[in-house]
PDB file of N, CA, C and O in Angstrom, chain B, residues numbered from 101:
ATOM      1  N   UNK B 101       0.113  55.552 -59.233  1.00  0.00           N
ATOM      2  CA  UNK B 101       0.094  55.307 -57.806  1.00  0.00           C
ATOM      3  C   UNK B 101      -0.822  56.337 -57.148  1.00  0.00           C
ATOM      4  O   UNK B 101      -0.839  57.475 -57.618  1.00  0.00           O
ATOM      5  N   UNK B 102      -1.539  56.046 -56.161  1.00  0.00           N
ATOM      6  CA  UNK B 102      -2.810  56.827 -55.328  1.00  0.00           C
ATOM      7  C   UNK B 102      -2.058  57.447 -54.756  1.00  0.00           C
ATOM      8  O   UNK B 102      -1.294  56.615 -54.267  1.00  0.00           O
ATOM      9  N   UNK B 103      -1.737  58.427 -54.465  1.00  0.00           N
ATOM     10  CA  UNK B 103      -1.599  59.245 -53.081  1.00  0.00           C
ATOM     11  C   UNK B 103      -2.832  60.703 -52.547  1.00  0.00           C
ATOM     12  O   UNK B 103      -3.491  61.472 -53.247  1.00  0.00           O
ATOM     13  N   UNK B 104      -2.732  60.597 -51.304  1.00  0.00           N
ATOM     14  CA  UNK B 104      -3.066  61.693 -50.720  1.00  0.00           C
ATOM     15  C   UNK B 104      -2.820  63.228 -49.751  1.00  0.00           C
ATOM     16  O   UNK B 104      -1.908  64.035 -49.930  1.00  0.00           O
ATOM     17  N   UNK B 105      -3.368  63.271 -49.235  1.00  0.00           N
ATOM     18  CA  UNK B 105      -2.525  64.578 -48.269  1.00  0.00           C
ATOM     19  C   UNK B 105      -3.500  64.881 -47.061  1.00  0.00           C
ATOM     20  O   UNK B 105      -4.711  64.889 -47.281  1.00  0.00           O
ATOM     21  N   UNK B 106      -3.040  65.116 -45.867  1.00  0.00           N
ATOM     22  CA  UNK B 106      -3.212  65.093 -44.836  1.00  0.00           C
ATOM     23  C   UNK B 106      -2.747  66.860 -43.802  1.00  0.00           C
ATOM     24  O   UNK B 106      -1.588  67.079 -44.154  1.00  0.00           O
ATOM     25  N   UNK B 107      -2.997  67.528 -43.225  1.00  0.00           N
ATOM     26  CA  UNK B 107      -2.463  68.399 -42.754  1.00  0.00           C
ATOM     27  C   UNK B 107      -1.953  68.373 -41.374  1.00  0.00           C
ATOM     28  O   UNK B 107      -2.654  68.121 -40.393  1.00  0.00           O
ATOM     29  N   UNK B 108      -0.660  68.655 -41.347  1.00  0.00           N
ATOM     30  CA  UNK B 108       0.115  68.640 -39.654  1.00  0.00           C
ATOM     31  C   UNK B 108      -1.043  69.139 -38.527  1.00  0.00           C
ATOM     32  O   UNK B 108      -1.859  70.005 -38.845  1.00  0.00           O
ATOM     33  N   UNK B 109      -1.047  68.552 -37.250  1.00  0.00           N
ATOM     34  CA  UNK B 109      -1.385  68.983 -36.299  1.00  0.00           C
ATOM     35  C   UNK B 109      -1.243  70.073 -35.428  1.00  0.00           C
ATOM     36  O   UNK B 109      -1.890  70.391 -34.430  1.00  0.00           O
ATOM     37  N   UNK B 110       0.014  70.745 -36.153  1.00  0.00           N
ATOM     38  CA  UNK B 110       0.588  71.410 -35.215  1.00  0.00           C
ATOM     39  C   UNK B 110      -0.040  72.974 -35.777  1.00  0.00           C
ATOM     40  O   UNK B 110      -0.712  73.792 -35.148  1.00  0.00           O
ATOM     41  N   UNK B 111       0.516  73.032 -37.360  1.00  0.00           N
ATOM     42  CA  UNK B 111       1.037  74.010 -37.784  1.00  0.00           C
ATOM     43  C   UNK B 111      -0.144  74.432 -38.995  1.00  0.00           C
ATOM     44  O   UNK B 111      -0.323  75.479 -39.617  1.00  0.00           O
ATOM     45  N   UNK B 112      -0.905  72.998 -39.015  1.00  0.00           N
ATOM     46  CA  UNK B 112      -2.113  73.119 -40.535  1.00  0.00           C
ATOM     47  C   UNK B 112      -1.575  72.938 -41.674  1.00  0.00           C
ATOM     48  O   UNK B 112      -2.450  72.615 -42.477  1.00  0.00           O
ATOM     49  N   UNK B 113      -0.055  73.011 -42.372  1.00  0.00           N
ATOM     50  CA  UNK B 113       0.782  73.047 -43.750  1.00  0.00           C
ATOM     51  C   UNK B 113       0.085  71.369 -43.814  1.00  0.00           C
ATOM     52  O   UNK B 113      -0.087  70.463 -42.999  1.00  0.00           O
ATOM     53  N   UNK B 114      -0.198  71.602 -45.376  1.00  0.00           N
ATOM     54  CA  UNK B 114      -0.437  70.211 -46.007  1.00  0.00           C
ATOM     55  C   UNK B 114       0.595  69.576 -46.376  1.00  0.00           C
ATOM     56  O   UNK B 114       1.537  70.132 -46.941  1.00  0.00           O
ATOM     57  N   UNK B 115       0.550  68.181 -46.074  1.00  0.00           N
ATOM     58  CA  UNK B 115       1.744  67.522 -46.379  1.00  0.00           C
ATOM     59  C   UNK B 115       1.202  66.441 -47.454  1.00  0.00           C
ATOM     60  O   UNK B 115       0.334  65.603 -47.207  1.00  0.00           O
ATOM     61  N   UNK B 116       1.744  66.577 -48.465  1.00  0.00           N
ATOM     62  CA  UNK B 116       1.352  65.543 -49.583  1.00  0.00           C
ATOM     63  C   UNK B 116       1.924  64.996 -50.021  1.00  0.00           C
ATOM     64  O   UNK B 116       3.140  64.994 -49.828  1.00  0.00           O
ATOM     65  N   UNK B 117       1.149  64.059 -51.058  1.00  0.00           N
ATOM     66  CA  UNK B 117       2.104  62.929 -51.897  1.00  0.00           C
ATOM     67  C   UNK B 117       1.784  61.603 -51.070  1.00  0.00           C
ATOM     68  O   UNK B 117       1.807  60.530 -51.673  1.00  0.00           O
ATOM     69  N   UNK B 118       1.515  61.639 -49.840  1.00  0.00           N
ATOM     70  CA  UNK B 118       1.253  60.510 -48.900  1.00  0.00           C
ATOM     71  C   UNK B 118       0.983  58.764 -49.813  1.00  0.00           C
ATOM     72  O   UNK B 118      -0.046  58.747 -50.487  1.00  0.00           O
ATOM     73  N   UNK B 119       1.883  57.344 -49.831  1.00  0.00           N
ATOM     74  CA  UNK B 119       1.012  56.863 -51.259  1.00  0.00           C
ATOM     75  C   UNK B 119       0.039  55.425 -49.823  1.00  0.00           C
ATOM     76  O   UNK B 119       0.100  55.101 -48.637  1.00  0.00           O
ATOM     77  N   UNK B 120      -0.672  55.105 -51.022  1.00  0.00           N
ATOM     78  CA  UNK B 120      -1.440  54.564 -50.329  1.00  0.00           C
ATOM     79  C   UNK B 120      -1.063  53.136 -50.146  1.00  0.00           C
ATOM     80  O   UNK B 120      -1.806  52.252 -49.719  1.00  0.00           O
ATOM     81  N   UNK B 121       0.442  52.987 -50.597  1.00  0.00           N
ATOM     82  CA  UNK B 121       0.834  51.326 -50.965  1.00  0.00           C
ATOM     83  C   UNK B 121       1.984  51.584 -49.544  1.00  0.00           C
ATOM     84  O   UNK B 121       2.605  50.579 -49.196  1.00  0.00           O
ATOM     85  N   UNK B 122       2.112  52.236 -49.155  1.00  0.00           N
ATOM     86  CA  UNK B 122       2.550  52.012 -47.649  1.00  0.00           C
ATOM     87  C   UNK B 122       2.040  51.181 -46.672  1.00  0.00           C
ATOM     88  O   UNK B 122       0.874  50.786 -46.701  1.00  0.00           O
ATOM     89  N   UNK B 123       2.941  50.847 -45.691  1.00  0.00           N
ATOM     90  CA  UNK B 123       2.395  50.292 -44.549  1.00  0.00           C
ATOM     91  C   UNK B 123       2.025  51.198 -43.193  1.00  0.00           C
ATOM     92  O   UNK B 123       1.055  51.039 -42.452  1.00  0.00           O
ATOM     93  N   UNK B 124       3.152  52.256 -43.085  1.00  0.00           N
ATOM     94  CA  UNK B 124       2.877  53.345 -42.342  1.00  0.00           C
ATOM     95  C   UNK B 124       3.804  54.546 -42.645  1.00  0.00           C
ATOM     96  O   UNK B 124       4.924  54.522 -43.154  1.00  0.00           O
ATOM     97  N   UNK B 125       3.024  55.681 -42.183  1.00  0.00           N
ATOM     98  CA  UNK B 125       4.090  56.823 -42.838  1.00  0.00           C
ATOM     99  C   UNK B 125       3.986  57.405 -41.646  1.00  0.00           C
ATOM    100  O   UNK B 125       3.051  57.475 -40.849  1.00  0.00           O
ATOM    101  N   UNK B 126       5.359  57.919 -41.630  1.00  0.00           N
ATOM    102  CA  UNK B 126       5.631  59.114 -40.399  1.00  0.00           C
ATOM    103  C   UNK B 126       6.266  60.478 -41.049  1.00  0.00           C
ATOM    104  O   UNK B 126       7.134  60.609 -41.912  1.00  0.00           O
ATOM    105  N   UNK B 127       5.446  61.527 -40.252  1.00  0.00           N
ATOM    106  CA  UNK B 127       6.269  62.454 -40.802  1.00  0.00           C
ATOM    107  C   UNK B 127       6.474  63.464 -39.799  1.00  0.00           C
ATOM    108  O   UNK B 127       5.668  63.766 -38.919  1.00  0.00           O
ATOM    109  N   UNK B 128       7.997  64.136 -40.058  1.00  0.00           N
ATOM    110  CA  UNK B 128       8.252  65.220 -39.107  1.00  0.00           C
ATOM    111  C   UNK B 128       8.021  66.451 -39.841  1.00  0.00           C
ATOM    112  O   UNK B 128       8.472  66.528 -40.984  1.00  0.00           O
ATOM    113  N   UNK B 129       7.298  67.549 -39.276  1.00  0.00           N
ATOM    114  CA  UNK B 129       7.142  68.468 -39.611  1.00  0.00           C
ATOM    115  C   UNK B 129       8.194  69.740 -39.046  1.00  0.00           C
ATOM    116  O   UNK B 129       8.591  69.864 -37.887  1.00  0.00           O
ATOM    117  N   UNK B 130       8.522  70.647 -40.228  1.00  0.00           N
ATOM    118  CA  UNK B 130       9.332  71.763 -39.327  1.00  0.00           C
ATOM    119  C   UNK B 130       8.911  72.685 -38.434  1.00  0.00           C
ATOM    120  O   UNK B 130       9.624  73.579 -37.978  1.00  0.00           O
ATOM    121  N   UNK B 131       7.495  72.454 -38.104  1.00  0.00           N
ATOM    122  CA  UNK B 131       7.162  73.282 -36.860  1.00  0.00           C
ATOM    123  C   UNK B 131       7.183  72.543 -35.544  1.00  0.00           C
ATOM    124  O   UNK B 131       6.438  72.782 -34.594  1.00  0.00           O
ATOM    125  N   UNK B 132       8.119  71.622 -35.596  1.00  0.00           N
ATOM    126  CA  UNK B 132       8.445  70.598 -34.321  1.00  0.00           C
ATOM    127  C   UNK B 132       8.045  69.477 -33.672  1.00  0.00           C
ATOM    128  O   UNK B 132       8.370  68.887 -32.642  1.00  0.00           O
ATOM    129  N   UNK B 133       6.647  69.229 -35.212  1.00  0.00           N
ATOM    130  CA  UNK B 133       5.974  68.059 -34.988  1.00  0.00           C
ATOM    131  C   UNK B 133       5.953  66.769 -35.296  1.00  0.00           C
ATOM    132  O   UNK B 133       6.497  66.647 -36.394  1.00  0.00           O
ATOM    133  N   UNK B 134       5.585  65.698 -34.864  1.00  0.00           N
ATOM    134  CA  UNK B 134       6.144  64.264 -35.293  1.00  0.00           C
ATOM    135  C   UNK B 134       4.747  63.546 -35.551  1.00  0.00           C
ATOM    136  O   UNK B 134       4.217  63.445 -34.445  1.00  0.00           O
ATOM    137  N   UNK B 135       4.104  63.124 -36.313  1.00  0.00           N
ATOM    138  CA  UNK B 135       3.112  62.420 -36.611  1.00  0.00           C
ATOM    139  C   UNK B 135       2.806  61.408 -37.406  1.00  0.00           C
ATOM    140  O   UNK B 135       3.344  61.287 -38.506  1.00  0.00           O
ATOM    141  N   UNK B 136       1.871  60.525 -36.929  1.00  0.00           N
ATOM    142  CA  UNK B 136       1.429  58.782 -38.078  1.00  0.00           C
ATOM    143  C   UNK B 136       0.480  59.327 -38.398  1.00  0.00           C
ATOM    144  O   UNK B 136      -0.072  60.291 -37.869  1.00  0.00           O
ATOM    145  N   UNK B 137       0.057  58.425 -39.802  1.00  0.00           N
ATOM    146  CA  UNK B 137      -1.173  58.683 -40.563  1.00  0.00           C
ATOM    147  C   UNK B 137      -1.511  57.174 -40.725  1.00  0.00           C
ATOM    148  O   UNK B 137      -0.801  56.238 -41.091  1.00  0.00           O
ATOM    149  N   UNK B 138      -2.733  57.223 -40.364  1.00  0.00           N
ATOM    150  CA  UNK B 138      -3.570  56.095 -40.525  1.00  0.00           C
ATOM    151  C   UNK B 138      -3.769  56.149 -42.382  1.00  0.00           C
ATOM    152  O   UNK B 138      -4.293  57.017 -43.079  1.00  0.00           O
ATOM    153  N   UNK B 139      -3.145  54.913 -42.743  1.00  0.00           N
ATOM    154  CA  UNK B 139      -3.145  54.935 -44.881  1.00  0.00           C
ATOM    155  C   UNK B 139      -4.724  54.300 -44.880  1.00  0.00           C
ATOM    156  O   UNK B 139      -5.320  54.550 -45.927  1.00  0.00           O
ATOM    157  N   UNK B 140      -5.433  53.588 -43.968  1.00  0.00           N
ATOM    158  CA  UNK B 140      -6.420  52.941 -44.800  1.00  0.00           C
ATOM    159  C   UNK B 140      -7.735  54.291 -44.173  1.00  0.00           C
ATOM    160  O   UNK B 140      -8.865  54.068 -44.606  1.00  0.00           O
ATOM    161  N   UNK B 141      -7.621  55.421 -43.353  1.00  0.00           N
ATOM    162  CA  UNK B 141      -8.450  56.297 -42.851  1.00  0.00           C
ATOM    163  C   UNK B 141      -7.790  57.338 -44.095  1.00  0.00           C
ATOM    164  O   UNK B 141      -8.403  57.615 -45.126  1.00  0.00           O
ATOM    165  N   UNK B 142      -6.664  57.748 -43.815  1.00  0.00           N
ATOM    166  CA  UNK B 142      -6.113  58.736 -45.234  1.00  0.00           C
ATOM    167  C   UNK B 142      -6.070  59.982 -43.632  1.00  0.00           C
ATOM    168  O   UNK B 142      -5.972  61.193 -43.829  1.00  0.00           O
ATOM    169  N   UNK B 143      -6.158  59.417 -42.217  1.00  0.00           N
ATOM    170  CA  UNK B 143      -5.914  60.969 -41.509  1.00  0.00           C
ATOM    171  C   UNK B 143      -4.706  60.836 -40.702  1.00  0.00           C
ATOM    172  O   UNK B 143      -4.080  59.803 -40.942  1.00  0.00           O
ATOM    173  N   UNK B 144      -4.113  61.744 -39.641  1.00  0.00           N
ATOM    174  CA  UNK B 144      -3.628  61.425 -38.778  1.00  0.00           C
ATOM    175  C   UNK B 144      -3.649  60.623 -38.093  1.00  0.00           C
ATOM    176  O   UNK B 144      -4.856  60.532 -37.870  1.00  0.00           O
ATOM    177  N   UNK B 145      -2.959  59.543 -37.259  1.00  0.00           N
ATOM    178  CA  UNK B 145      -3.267  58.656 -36.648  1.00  0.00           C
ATOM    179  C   UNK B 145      -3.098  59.503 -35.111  1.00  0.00           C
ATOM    180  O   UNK B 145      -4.005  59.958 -34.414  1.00  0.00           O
ATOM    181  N   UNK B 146      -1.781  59.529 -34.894  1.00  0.00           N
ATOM    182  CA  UNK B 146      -1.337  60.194 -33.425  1.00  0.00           C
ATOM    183  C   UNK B 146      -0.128  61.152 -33.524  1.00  0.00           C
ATOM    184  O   UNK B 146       0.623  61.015 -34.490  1.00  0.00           O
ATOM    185  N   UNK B 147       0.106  62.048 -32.665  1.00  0.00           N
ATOM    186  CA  UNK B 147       0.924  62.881 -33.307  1.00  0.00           C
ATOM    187  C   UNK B 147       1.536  63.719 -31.723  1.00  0.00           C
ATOM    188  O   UNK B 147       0.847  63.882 -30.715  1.00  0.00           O
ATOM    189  N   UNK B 148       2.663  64.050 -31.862  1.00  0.00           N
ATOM    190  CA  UNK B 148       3.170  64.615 -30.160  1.00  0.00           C
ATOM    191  C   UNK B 148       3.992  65.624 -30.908  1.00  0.00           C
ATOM    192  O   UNK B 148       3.930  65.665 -32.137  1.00  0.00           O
ATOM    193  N   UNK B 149       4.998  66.694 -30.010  1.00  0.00           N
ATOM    194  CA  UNK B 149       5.454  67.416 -30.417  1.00  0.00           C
ATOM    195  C   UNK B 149       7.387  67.343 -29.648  1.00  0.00           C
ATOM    196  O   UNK B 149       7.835  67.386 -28.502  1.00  0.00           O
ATOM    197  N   UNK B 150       8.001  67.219 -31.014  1.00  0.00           N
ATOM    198  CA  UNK B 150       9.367  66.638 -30.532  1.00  0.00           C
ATOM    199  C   UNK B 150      10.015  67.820 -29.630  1.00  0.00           C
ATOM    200  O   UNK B 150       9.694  69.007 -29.579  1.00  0.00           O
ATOM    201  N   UNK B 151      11.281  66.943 -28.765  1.00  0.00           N
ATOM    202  CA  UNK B 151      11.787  68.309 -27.738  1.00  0.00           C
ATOM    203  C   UNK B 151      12.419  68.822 -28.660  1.00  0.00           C
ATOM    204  O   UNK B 151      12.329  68.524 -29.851  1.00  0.00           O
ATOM    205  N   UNK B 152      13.141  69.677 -28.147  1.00  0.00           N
ATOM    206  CA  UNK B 152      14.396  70.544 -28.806  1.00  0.00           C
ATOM    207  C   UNK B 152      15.613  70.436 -28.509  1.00  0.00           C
ATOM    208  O   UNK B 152      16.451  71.140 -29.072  1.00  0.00           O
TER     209      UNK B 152
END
């Protein structure tokens, strides 16, 4: 299986393993961030920063 890796917006930590047989991936990061990754670009799509 393909996967890749992408780095948070917030914080720069690489987040990997990403696979490419998804439809969409979201991921929360522990520096308070919430972000999509575009699978057929392999980048971030959009990304905001959750309250507390």
């Amino acid at each position: 299986m393909a996967t890749f890796a992408v780095d948070c917006p917030g914080c720069g930590t690489t987040k990997e393993h990403m696979t490419t047989t998804a439809s969409q991936i979201g991921v929360h990061c522990s520096c308070g961030v919430t972000f999509t990754v575009d699978i057929d670009e392999q980048t971030v799509d959009d990304w905001w920063e959750r309250e507390s």
